[in-house]
C-alpha positions as protocol buffer text, in pm:
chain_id: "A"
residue {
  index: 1
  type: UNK
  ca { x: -180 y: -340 z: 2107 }
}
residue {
  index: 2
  type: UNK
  ca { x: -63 y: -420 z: 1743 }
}
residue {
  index: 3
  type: UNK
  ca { x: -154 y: -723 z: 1591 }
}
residue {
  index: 4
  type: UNK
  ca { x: 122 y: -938 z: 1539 }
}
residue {
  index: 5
  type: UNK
  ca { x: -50 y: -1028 z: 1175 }
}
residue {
  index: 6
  type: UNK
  ca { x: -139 y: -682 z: 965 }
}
residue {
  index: 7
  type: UNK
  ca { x: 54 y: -440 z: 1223 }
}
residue {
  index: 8
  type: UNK
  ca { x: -320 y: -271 z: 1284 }
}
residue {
  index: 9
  type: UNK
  ca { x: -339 y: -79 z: 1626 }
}
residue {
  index: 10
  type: UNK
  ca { x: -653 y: -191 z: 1796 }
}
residue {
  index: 11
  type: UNK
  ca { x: -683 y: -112 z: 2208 }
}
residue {
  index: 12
  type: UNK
  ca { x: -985 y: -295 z: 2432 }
}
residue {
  index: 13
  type: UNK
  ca { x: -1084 y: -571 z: 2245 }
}
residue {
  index: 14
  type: UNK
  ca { x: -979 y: -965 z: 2121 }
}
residue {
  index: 15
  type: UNK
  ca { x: -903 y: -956 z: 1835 }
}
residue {
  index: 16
  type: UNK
  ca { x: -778 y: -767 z: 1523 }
}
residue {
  index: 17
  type: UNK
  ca { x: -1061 y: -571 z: 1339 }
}
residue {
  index: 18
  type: UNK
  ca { x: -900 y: -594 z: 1044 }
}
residue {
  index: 19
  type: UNK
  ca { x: -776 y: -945 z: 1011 }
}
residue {
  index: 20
  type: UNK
  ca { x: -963 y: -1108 z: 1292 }
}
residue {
  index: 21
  type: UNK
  ca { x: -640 y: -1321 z: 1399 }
}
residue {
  index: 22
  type: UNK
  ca { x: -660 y: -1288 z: 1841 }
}
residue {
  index: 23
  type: UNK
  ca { x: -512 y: -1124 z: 2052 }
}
residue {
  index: 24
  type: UNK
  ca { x: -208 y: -1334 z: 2196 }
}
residue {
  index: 25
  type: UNK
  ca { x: -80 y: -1316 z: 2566 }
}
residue {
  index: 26
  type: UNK
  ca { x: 206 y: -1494 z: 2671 }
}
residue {
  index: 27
  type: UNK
  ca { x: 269 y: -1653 z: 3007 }
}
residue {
  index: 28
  type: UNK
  ca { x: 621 y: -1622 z: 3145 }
}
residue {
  index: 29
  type: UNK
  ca { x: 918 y: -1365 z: 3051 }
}
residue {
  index: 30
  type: UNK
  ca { x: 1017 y: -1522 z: 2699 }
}
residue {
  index: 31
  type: UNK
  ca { x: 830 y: -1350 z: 2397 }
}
residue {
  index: 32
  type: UNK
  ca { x: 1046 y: -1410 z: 2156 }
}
residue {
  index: 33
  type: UNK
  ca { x: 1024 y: -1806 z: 2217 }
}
residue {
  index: 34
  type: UNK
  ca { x: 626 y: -1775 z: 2231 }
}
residue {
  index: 35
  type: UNK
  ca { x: 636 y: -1551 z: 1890 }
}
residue {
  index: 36
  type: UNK
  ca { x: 864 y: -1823 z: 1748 }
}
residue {
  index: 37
  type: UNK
  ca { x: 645 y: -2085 z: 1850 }
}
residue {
  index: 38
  type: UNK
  ca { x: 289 y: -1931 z: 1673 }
}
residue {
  index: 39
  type: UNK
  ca { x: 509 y: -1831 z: 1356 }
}
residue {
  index: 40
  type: UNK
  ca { x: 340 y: -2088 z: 1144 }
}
residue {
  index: 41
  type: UNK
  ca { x: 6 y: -2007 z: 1289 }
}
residue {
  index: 42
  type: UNK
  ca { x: 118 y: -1626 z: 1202 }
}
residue {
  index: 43
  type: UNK
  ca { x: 246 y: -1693 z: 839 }
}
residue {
  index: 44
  type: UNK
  ca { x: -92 y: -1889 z: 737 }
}
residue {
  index: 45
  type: UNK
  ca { x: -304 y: -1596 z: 861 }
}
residue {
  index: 46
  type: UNK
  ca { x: -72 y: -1362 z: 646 }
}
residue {
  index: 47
  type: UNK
  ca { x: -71 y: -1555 z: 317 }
}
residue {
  index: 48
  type: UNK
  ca { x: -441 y: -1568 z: 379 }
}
residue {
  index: 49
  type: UNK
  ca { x: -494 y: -1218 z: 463 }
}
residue {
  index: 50
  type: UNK
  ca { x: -245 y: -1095 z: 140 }
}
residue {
  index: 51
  type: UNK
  ca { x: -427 y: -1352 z: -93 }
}
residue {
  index: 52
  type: UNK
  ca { x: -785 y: -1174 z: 30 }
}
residue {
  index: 53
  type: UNK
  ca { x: -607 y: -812 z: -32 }
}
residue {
  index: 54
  type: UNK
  ca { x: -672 y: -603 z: -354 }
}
residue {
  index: 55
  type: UNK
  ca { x: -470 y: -286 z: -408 }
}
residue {
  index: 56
  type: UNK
  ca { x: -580 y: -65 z: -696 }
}
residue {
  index: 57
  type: UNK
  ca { x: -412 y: 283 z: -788 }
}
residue {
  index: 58
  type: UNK
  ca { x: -665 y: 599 z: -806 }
}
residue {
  index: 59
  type: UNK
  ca { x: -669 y: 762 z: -1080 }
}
residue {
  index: 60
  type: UNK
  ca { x: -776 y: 1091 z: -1268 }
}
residue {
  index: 61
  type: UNK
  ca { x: -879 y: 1204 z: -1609 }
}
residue {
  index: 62
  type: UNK
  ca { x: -915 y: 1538 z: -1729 }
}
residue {
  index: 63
  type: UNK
  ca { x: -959 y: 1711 z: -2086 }
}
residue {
  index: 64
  type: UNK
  ca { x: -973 y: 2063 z: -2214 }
}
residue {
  index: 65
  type: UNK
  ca { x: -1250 y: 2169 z: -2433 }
}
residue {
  index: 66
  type: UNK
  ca { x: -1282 y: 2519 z: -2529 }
}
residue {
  index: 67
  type: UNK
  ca { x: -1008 y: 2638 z: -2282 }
}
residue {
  index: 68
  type: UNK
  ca { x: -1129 y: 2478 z: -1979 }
}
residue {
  index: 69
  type: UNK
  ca { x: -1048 y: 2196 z: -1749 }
}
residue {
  index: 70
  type: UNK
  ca { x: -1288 y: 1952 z: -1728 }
}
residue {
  index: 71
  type: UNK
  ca { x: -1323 y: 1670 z: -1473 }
}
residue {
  index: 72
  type: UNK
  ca { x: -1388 y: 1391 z: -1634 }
}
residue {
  index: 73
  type: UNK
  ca { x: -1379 y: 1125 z: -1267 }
}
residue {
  index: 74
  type: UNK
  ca { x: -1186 y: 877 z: -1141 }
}
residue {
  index: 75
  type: UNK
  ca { x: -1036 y: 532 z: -1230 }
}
residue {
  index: 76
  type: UNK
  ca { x: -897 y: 247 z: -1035 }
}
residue {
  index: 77
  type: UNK
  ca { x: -616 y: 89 z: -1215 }
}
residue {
  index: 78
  type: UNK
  ca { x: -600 y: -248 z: -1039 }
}
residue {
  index: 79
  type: UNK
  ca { x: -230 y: -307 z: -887 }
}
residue {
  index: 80
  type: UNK
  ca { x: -339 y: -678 z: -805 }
}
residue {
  index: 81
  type: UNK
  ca { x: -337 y: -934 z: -500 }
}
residue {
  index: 82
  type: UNK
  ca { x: -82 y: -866 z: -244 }
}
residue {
  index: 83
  type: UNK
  ca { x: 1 y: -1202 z: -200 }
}
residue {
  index: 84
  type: UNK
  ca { x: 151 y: -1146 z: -615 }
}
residue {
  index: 85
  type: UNK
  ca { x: 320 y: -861 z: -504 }
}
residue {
  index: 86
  type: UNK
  ca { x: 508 y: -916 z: -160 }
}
residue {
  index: 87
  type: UNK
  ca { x: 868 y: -860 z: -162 }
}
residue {
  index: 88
  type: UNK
  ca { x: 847 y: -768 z: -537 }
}
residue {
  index: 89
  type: UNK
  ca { x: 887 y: -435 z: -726 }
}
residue {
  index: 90
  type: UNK
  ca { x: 616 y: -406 z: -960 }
}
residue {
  index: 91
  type: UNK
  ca { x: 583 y: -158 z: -1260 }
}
residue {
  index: 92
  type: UNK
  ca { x: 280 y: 23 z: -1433 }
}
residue {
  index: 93
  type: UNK
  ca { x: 317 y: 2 z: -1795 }
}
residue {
  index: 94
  type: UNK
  ca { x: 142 y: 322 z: -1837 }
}
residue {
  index: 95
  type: UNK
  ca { x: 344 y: 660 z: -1827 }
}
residue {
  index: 96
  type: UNK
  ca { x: 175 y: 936 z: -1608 }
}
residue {
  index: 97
  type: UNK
  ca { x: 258 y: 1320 z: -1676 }
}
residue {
  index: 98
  type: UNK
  ca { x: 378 y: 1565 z: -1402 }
}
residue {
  index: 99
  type: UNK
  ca { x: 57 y: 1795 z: -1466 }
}
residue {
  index: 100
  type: UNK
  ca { x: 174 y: 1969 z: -1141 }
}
residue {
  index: 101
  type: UNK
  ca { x: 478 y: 2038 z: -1263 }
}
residue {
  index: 102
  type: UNK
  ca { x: 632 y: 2026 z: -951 }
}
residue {
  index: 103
  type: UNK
  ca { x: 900 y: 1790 z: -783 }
}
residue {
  index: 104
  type: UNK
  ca { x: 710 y: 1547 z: -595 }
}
residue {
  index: 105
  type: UNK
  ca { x: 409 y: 1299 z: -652 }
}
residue {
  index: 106
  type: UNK
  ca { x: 107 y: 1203 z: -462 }
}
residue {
  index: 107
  type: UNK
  ca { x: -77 y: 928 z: -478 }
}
residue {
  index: 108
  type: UNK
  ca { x: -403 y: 730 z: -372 }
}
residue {
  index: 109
  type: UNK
  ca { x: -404 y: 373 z: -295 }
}
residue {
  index: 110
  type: UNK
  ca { x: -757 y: 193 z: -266 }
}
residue {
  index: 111
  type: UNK
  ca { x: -730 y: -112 z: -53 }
}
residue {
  index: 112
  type: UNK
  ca { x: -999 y: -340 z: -78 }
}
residue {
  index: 113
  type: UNK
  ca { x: -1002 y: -620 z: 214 }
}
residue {
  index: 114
  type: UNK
  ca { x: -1336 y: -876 z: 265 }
}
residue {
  index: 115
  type: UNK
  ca { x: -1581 y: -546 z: 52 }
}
residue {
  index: 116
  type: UNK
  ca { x: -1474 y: -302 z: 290 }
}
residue {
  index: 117
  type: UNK
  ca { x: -1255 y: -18 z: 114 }
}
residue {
  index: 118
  type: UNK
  ca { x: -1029 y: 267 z: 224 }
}
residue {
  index: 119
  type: UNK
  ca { x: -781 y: 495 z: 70 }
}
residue {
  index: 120
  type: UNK
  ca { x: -387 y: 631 z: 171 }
}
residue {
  index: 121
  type: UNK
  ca { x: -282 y: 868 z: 14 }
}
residue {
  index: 122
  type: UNK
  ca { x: 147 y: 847 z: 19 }
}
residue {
  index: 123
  type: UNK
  ca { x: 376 y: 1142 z: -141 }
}
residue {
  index: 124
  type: UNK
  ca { x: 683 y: 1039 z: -264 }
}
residue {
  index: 125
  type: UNK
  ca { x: 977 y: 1330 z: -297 }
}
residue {
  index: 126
  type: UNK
  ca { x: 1126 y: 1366 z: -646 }
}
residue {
  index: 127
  type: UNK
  ca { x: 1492 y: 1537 z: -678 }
}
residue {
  index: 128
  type: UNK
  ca { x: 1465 y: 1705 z: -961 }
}
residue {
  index: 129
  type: UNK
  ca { x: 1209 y: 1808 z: -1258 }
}
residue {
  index: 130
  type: UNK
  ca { x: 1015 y: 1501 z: -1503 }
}
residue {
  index: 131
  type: UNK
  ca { x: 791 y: 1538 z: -1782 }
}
residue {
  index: 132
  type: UNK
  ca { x: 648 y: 1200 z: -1674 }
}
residue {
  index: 133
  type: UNK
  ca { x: 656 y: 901 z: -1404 }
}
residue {
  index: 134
  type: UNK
  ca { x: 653 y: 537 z: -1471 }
}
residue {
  index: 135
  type: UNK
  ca { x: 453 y: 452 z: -1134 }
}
residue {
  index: 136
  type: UNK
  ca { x: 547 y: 143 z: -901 }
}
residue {
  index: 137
  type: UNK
  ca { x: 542 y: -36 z: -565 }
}
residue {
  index: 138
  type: UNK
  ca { x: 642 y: -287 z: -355 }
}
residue {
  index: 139
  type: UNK
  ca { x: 478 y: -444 z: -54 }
}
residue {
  index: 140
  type: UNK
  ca { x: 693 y: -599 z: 233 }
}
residue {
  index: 141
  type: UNK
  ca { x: 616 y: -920 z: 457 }
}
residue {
  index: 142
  type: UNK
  ca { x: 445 y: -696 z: 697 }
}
residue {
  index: 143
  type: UNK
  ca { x: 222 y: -540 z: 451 }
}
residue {
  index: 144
  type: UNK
  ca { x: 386 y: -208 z: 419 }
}
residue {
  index: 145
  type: UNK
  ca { x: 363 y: -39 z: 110 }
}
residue {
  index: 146
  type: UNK
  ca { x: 640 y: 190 z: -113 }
}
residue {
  index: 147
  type: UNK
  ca { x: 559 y: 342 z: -354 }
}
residue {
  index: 148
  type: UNK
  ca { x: 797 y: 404 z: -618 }
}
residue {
  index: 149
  type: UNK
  ca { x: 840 y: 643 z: -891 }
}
residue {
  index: 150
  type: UNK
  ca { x: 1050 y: 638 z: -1177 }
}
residue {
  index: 151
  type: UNK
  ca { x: 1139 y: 993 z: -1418 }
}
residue {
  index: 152
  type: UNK
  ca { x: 1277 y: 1110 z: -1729 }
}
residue {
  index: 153
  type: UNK
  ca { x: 1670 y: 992 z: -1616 }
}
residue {
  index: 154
  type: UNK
  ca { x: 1541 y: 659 z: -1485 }
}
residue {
  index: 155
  type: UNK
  ca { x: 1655 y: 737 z: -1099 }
}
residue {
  index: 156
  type: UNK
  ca { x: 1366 y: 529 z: -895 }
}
residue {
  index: 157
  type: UNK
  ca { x: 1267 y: 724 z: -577 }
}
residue {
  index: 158
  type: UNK
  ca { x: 1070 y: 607 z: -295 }
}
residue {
  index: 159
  type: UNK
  ca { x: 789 y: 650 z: -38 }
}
residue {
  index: 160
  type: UNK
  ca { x: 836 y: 598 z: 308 }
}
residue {
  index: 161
  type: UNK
  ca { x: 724 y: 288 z: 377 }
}
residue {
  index: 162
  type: UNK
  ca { x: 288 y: 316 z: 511 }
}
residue {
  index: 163
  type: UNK
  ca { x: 147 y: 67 z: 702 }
}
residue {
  index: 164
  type: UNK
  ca { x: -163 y: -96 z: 460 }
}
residue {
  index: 165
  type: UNK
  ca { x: -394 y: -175 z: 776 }
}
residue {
  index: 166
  type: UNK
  ca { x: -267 y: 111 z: 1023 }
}
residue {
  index: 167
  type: UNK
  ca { x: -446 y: 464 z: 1033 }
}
């Protein structure tokens, strides 16, 4: 079963576990007319489930002292409420260098929903070599994220789209 709020995929019991909006049934043959007719019951648990939503981008910091690589831990860079983000392609004003030197770019989201927090990680595909990324995303109505990436020649490339409340 997937909810019909956060898209989570939850088998055997009433109710999302993430969101806590019930499962629906639907007497008769017409789901699409029952759907229609809890849509503002459905958008009110959204807004209130994207306003409750945190995103923050992991990041790392390293230094070299003496020829070596040191670890200096992680940072969240908040990204912000969802509900200030939906439907709208948002920038980090920070620059982040291609230490890999390769042609692609992963990342680690942490989502942070009612204290409880997880982590996706999403790769986005880069055509092509860049010193350094301008980082972005976007987050659509039903709270899929996309990351987006922007090089050296200012051609944006994208994730595929990853559910926020799916596994």
């Amino acid at each position: 079963m997937k909810c019909l709020v956060c898209g989570k995929t939850f088998e055997n019991i009433r109710e999302c576990p993430m969101c806590g909006f019930p499962v629906v049934e639907i007497a008769g043959d017409d789901f699409e007319a029952g759907i229609k007719a809890l849509a503002p019951t459905i958008d009110r648990f959204r807004k209130d489930l994207a306003a409750k939503t945190k995103l923050g981008l992991v990041t790392y910091r390293y230094s070299l002292e003496d020829g070596k690589i040191i670890d200096e831990g992680e940072n969240i860079v908040p990204l912000g409420d969802v509900s200030l983000n939906m439907g709208k392609e948002q920038w980090l004003r920070t620059e982040f260098e291609n230490v890999r030197g390769s042609e692609g770019f992963s990342a680690e989201v942490e989502v942070t929903l009612n204290n409880n927090r997880y982590r996706k990680k999403i790769n986005v595909v880069v055509e092509g070599y860049s010193e350094t990324f301008t980082v972005g995303f976007t987050v659509s109505d039903n709270f899929e994220l996309t990351f987006l990436l922007k090089g050296n020649a200012d051609e944006v490339f994208r994730s595929a789209p990853v559910p926020l409340f799916d596994d």
